[in-house]
C-alpha positions as CSV (number, residue, x, y, z in Angstrom):
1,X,-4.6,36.1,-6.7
2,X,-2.5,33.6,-4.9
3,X,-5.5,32.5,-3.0
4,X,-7.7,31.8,-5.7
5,X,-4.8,29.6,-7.5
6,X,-4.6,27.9,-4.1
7,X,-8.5,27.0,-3.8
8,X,-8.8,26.2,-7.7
9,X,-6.0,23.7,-7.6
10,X,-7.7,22.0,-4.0
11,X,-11.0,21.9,-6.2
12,X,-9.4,20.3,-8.7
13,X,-7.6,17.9,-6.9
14,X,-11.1,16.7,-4.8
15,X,-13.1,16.2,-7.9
16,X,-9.9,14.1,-9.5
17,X,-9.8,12.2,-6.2
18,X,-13.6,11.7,-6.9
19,X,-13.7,10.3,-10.0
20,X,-11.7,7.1,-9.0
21,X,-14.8,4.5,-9.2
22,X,-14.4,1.2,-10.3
23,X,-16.3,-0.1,-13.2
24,X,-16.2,-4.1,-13.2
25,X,-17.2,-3.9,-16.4
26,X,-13.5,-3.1,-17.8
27,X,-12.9,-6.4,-16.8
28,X,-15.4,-8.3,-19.2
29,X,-12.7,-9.3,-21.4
30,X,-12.1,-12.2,-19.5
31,X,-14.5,-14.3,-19.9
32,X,-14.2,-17.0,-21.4
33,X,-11.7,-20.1,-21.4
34,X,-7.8,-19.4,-21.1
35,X,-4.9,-21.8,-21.2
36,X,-1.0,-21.8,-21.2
37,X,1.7,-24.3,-20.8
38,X,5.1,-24.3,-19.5
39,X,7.5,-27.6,-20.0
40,X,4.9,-30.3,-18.9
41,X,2.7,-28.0,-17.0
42,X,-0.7,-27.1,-18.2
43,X,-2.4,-23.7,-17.1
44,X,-5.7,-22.9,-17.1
45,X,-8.7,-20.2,-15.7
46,X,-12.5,-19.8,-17.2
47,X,-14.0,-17.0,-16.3
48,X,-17.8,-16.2,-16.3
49,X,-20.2,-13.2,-15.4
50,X,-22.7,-13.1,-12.9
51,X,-26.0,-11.9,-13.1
52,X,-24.6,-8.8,-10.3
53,X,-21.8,-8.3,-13.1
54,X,-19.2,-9.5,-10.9
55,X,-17.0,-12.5,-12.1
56,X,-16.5,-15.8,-10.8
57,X,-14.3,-18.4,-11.9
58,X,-12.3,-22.0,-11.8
59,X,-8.6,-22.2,-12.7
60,X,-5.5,-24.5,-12.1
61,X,-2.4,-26.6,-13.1
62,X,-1.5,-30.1,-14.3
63,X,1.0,-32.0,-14.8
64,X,0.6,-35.3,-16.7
65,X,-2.8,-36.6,-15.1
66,X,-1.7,-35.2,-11.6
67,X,-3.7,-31.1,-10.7
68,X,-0.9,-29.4,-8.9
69,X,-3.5,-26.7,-7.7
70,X,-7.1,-25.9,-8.4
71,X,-8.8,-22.4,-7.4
72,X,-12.0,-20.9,-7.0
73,X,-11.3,-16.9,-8.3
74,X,-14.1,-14.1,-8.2
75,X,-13.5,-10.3,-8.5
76,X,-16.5,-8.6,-7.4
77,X,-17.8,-5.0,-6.4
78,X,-18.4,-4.0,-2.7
79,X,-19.3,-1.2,-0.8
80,X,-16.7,-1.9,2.2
């Protein structure tokens, strides 16, 4: 008896393991425009989807008429 409890629970930890996939499509809510400030500091990212699904985007800060940083973001699916 103590067997079988032994090879159910492996079972059911390899098909838990398993069912980890990523689904880029949970991140869909992003797209779009977003922005934020802080004191004098302006935030901001747009996000937009791909034709693959995957997500691609700009974002960056200001301050006054000087960018502090600007970015080129993506968040894509691979098969590494």
């Amino acid at each position: 008896m103590k067997k079988y409890c032994i090879a159910l629970l492996g079972v059911l930890f390899l098909v838990a393991c398993k069912n980890n996939s990523f689904d880029i499509l949970k991140f869909h809510w992003l797209v779009g425009k977003w922005q934020g400030q802080k004191d004098s500091i302006h935030f901001f990212k747009e996000w937009s989807m791909e034709k693959n699904y995957n997500l691609s985007g700009k974002g960056g800060a200001c301050q006054f008429t000087d960018t502090l940083f600007a970015e080129k973001i993506k968040i894509e699916m691979r098969n590494d």
